[in-house]
N, C-alpha and C positions, 0 to 999 in steps of 0.2 A: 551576767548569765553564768553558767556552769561553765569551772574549767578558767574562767576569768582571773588572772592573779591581781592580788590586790600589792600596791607597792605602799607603803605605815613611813610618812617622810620624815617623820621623829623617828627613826629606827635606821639601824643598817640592815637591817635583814626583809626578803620580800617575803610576804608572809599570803598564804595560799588562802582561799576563802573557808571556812570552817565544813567538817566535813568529808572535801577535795584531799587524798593522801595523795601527798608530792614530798619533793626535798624541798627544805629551804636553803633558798640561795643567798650565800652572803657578803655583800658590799663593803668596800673598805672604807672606813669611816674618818671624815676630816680629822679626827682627833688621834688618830694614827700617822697619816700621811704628814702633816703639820710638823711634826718633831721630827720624823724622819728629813723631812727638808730643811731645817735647820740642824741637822745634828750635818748634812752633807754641807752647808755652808758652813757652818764652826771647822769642819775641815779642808773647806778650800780655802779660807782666812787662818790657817793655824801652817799650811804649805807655805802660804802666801811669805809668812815668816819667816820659816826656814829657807824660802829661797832668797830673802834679802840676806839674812844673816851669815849663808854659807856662802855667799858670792866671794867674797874678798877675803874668807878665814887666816887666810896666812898671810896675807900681805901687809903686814904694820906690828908693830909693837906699842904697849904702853908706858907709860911712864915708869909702874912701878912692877912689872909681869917680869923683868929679870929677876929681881925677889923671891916670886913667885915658884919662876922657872930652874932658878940654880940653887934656889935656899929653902924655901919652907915647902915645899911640895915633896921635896928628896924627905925632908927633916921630919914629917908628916909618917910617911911611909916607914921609915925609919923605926921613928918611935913605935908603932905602933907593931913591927918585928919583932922587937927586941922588948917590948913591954914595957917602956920607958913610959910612963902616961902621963907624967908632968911635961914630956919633949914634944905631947900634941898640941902642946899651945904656943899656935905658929904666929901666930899675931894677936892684938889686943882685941877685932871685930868678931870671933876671932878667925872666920872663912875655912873652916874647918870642910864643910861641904864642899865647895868647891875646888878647895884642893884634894879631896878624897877622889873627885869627878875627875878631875884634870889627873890625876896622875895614874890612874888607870892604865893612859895610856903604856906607862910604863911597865905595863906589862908583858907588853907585846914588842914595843918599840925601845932601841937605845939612843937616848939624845946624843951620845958619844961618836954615833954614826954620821953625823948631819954637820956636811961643815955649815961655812957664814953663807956660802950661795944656796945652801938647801937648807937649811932651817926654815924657813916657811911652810916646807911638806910637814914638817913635823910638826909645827907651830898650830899646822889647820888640824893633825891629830891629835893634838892637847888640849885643843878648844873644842874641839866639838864633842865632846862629852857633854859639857856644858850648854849648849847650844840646845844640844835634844834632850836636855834635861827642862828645859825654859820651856821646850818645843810641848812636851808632858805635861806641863805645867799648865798650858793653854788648854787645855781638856780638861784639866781637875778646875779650873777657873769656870768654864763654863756649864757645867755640871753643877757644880753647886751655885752658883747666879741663876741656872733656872730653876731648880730647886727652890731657891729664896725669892725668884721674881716670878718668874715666865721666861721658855722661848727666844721670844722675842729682846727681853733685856739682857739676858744671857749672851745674845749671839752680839749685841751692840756691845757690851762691857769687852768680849772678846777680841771685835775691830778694832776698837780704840786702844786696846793695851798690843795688837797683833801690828798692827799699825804708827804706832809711836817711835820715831827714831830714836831718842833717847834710848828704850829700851831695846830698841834692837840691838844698838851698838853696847850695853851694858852686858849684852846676853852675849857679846864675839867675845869678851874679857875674860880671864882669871882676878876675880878679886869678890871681894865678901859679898858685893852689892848686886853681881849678877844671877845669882840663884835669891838673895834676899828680899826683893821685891815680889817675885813669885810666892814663896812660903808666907810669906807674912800676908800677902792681901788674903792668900787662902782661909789662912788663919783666921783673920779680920772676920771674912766672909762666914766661914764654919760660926763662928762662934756667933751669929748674929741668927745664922740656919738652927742654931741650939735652941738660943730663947722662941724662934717660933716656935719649933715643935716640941717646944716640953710641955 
């Protein structure tokens, strides 16, 4: 009868009967709400991370992070003051990025300050560049996984790599491998988002 709204269940919008001047009123549509719940799980799995990985930031050294720490991170910086551009090749991998990250901190901070009992304070500021650099990396991974998949495979490729101990504890390091795992699946993945949409 008159005045009756009609609800169009293929639609999000209520739509008045022809005729009848009203507003139309407008409903939020699954294909809205959907992404949005997965983009706020991609970020409780991308936290989830960050807080295994900054638990214990300072508490350990590696094998080869004295290297790292007293020789090609300074040598890094160096070079690249003074324009020396043959002195940026700190290593044969060659971890160029990650010592670019990690030595940031010395910008702010003097390792000259720190003796043996407090080297860890500074150990956890030297790595966690690195750390929320991996931490970034979790959003450009799953951005482009749903991009290429869906949603839903996005947010699964995300756990598994947000999830992985190996990677977590790659991501506490200074060493070529723990930004390089990040850049290169992106990589992988971009390039594969290419040939679909050309």
């Amino acid at each position: 009868h008159k005045g009756t709204i009609i609800y169009d269940q293929f639609s999000s919008t209520i739509k008045p009967p022809k005729g009848l001047f009203t507003h139309h009123i407008f409903m939020p549509s699954s294909t809205t709400i959907i992404p949005t719940i997965k983009c706020q799980e991609s970020f409780l799995v991308a936290f989830t991370f960050l807080s295994f990985g900054i638990s214990h930031l300072g508490n350990f050294m590696s094998v080869d992070e004295p290297k790292w720490l007293n020789d090609r991170v300074p040598q890094l910086y160096e070079a690249l003051a003074s324009r020396q551009w043959q002195l940026t090749e700190i290593n044969d991998k060659p971890g160029i990025l990650p010592a670019a990250l990690s030595g940031t901190v010395n910008l702010f901070l003097n390792k000259e300050k720190y003796g043996p009992l407090e080297l860890g304070k500074y150990l956890f500021w030297w790595r966690l560049p690195i750390l929320l650099f991996n931490f970034i990396m979790l959003f450009v991974i799953y951005n482009i996984s749903r991009k290429l998949f869906d949603s839903d495979s996005g947010l699964l490729i995300t756990i598994l790599i947000s999830l992985n101990p190996i990677i977590i504890g790659i991501s506490q390091i200074v060493n070529p491998d723990s930004t390089l795992w990040g850049t290169s699946f992106a990589a992988f993945l971009l390039f594969f988002l290419y040939l679909k949409t050309d």
